[in-house]
Backbone as CSV, one residue per row, in Angstrom:
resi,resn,N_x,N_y,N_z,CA_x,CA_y,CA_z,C_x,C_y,C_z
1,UNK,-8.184,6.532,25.948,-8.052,5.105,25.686,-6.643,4.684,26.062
2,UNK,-6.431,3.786,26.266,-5.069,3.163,27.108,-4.595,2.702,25.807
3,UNK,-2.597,2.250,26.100,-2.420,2.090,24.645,-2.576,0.506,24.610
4,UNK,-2.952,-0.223,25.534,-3.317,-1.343,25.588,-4.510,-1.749,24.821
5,UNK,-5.597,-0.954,25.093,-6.555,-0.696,24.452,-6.576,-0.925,22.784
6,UNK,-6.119,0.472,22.522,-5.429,0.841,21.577,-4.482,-0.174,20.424
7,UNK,-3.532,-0.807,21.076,-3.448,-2.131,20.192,-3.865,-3.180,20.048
8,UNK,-4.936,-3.182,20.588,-5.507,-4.574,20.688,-6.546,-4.417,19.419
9,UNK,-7.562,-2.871,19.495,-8.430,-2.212,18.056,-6.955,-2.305,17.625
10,UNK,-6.055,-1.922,16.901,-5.605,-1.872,16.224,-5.446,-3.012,15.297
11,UNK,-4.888,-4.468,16.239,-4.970,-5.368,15.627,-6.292,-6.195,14.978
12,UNK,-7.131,-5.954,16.472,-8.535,-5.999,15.222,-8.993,-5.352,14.002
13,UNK,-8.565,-4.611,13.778,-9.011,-3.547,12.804,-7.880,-4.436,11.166
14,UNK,-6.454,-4.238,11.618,-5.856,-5.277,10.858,-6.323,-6.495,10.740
15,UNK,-6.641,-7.585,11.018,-7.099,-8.865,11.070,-8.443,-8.724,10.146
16,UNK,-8.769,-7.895,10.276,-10.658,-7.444,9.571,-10.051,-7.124,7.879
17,UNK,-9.229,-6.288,7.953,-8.632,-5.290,6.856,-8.191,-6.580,5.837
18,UNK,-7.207,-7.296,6.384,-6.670,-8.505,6.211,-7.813,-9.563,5.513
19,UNK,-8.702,-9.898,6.118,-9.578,-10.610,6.018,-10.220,-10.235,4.275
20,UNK,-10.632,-8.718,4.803,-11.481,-8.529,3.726,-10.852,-7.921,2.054
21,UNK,-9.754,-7.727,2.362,-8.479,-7.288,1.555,-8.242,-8.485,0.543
22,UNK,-8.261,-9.486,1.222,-7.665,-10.583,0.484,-8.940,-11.843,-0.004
23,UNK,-10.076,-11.705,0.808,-11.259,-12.039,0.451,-11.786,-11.041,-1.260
24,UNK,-11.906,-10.257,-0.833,-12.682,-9.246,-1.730,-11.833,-8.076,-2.417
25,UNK,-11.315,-7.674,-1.958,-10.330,-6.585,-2.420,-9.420,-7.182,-3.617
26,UNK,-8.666,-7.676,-3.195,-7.841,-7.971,-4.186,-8.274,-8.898,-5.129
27,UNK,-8.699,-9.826,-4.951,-9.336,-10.423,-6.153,-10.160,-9.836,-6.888
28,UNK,-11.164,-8.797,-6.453,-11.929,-7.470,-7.338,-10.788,-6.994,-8.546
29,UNK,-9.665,-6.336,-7.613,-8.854,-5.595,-8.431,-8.002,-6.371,-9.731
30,UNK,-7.904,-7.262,-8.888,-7.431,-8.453,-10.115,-8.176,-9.273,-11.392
31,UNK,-9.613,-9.362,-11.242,-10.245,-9.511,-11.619,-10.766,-8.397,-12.694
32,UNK,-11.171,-6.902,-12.500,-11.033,-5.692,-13.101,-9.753,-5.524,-14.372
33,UNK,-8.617,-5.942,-13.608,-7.290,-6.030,-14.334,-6.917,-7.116,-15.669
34,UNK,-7.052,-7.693,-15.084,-7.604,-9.326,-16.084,-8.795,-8.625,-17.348
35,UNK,-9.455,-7.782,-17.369,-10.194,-7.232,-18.253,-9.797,-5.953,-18.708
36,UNK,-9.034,-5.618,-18.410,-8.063,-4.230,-18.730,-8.674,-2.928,-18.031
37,UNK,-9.131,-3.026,-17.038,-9.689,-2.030,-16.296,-8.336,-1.666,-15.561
38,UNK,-8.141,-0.363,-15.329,-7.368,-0.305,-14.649,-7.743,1.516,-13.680
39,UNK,-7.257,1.471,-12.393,-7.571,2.815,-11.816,-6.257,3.261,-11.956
40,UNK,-6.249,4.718,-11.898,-4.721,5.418,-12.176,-4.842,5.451,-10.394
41,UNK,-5.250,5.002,-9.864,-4.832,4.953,-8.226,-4.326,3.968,-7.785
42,UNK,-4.276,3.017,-8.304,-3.934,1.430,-7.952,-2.533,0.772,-9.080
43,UNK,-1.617,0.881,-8.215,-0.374,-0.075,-8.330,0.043,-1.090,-7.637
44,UNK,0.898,-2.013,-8.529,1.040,-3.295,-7.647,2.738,-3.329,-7.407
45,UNK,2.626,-3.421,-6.332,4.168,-4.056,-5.438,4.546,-5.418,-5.559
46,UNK,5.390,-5.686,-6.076,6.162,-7.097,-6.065,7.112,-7.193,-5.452
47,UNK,7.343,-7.326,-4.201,8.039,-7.979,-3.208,8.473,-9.283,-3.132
48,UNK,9.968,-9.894,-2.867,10.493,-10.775,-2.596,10.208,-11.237,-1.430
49,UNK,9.043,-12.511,-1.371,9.216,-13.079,0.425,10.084,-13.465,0.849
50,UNK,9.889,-13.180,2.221,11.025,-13.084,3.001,11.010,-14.520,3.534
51,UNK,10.101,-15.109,3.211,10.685,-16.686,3.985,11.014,-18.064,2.331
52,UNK,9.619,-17.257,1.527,9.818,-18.102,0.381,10.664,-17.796,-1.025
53,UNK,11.191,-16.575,-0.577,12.236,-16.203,-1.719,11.609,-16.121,-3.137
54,UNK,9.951,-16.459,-3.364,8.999,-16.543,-4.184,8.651,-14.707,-4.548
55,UNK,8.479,-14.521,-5.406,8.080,-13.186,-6.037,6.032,-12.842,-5.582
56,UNK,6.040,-11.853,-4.458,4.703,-11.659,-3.330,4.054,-10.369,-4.502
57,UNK,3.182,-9.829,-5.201,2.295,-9.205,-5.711,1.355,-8.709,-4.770
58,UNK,0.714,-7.329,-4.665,-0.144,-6.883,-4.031,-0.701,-5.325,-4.214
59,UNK,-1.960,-5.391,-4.732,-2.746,-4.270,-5.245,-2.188,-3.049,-4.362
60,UNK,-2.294,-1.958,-4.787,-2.404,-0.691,-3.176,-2.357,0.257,-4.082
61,UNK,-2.695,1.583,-3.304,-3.209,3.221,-4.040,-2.341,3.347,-3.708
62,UNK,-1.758,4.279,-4.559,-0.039,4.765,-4.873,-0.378,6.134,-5.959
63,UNK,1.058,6.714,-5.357,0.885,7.572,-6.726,2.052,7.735,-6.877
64,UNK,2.053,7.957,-8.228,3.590,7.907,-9.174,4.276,9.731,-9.707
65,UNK,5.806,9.538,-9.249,5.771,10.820,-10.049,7.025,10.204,-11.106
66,UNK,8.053,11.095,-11.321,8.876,10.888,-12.194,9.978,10.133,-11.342
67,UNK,10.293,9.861,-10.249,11.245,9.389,-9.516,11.024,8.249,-8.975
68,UNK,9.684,8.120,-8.530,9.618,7.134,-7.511,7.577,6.756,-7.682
69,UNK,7.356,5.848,-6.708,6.194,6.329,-6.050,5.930,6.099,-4.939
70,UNK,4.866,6.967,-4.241,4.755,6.586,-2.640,3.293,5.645,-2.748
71,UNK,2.842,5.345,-1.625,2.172,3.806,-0.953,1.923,4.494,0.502
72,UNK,1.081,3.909,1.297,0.986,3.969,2.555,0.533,2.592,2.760
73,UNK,1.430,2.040,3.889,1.111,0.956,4.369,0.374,0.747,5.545
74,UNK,-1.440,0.401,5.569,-2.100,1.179,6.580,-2.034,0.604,7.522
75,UNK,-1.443,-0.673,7.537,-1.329,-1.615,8.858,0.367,-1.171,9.088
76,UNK,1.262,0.137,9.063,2.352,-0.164,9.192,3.579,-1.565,8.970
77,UNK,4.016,-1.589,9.712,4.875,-2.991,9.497,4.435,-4.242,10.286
78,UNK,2.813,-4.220,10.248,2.450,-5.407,10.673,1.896,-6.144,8.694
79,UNK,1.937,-5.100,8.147,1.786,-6.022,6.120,2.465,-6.768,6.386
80,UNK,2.003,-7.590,5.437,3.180,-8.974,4.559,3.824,-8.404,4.025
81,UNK,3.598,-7.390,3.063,4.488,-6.650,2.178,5.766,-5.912,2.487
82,UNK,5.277,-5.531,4.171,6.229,-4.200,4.957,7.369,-5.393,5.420
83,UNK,6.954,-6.413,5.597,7.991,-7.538,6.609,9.138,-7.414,4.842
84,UNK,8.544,-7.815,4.419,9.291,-8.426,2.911,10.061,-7.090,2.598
85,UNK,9.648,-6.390,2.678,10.588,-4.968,2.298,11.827,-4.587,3.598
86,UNK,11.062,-5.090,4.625,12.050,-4.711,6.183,13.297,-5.709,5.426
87,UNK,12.494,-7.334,5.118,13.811,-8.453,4.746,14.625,-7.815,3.855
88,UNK,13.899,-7.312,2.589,14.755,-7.250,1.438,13.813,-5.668,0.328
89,UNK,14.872,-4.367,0.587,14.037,-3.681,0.225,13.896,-3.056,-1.428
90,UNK,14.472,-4.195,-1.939,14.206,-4.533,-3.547,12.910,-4.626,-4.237
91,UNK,12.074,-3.967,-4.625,11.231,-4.288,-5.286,10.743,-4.154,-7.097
92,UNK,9.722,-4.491,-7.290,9.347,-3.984,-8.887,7.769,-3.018,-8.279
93,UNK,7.572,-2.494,-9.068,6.267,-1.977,-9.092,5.635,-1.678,-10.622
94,UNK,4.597,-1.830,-10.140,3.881,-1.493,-12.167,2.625,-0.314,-11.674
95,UNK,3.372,0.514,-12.520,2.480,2.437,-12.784,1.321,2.068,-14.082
96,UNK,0.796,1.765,-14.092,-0.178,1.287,-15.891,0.049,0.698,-16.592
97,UNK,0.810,0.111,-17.135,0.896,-0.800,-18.070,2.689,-1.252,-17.698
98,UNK,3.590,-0.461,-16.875,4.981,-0.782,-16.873,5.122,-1.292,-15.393
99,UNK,6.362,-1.710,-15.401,6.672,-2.544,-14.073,8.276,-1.774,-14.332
100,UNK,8.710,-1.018,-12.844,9.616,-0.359,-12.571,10.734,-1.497,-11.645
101,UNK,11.586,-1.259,-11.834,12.617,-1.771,-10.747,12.833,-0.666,-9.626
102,UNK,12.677,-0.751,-8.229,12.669,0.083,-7.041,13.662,-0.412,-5.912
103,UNK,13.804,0.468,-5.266,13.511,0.429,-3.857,12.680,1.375,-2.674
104,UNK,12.309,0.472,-1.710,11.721,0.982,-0.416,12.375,1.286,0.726
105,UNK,11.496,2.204,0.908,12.059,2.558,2.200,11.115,3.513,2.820
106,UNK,10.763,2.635,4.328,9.292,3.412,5.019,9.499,5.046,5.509
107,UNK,9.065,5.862,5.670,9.177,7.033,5.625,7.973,7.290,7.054
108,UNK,8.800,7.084,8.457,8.020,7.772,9.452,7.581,9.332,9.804
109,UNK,8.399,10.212,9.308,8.465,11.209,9.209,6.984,12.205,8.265
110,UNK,6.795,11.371,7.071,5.798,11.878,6.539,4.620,12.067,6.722
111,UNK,3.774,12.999,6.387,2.603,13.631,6.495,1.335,12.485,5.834
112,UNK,1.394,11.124,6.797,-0.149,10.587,6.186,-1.296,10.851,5.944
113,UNK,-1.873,11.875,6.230,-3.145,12.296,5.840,-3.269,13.489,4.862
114,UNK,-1.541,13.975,4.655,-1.562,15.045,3.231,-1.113,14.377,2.073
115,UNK,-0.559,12.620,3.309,-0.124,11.811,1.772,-1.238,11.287,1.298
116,UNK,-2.387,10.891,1.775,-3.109,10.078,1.017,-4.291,11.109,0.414
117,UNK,-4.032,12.231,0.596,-5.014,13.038,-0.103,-4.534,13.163,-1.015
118,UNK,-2.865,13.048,-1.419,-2.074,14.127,-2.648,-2.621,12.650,-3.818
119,UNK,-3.081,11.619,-3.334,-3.322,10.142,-4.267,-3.925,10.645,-5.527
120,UNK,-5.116,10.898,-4.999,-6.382,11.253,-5.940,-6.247,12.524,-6.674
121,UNK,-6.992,12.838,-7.525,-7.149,14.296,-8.520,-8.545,14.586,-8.087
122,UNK,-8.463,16.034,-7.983,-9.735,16.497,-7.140,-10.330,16.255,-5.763
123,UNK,-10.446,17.513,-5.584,-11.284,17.918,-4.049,-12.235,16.557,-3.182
124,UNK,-12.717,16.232,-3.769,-14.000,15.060,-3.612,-13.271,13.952,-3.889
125,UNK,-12.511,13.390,-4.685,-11.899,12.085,-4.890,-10.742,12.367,-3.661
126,UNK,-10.069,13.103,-3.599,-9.121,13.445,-2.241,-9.763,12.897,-1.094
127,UNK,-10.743,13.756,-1.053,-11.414,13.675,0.983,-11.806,12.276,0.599
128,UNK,-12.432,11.350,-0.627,-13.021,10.170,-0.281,-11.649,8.824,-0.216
129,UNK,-10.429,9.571,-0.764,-9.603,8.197,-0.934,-9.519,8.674,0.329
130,UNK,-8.573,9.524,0.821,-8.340,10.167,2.563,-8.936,9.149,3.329
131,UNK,-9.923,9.073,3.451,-11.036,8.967,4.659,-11.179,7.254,4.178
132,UNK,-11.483,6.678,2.871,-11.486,5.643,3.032,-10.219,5.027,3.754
133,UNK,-8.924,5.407,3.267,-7.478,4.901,3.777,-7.913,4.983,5.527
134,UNK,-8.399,5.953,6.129,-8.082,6.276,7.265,-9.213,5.298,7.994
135,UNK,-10.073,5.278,7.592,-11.133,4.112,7.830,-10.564,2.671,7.897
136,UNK,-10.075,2.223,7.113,-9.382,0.632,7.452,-7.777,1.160,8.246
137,UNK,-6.734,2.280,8.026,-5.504,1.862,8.813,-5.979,1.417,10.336
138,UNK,-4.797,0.901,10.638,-4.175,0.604,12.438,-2.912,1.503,13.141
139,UNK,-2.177,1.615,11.631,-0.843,1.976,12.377,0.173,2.850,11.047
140,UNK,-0.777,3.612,10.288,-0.213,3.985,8.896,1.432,4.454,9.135
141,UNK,1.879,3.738,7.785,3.454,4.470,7.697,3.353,5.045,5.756
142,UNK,3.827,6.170,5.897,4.308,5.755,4.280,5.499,4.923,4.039
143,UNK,5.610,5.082,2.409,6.563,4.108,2.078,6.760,4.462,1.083
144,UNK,7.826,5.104,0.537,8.908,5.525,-1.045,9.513,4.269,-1.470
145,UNK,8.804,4.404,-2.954,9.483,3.464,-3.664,10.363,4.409,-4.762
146,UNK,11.464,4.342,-4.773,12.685,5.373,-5.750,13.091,4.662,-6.515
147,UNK,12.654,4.527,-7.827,12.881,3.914,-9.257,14.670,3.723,-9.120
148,UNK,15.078,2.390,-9.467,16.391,2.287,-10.052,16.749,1.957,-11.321
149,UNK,15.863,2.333,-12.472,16.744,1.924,-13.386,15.911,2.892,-14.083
């Protein structure tokens, strides 16, 4: 496939992701949340926009350790979220019930497909978050968020 090719699915694939992310996805998760459901896979990023200086919220599978947590951003730095972190790489994040003060910082170097397996607990929840992530990315990057306070 040419890489012409290649970014053009890519951006379709984003635009779809996009579409249905913010159609259905996130309002699910928010909606779930609003009732106290919560997945130990799903944290939210609060990002400062970069044009509206307004405080940006957004669901994503993450996993937390004692330092930090990582994220994969599956559209790379074509997110809203990734631009806002490129602007300003200050964020909050909330692990279950807390909201951390962070920062980001994308991590090209890392292993995306051993990162998004390490998400889940167990063999079968692994290969299915894996494969779902890898099913919607375009252009995966990770992304460390390192607790500051």
């Amino acid at each position: 496939m040419s890489s012409a090719s290649s970014g053009s699915s890519g951006l379709r694939k984003f635009k779809f992701e996009r579409r249905v992310g913010r159609a259905v996805v996130n309002p699910l998760v928010a909606a779930l949340e609003r009732r106290g459901i919560r997945s130990a896979l799903v944290v939210e990023l609060e990002t400062t926009g970069r044009k509206s200086g307004a405080p940006r919220r957004v669901p994503l599978t993450g996993s937390a350790d004692g330092d930090g947590v990582w994220v994969i951003s599956q559209h790379g730095h074509r997110a809203g979220w990734a631009h806002n972190i490129e602007a300003d790489p200050r964020v909050r994040v909330r692990v279950g019930d807390k909201w951390r003060n962070g920062t980001a910082a994308f991590e090209p170097d890392d292993d995306i497909r051993a990162r998004a397996r390490s998400f889940a607990r167990g063999k079968v929840s692994a290969a299915a978050t894996a494969l779902a992530m890898r099913a919607m990315e375009s252009d995966p990057i990770s992304v460390r968020i390192t607790y500051t306070d």
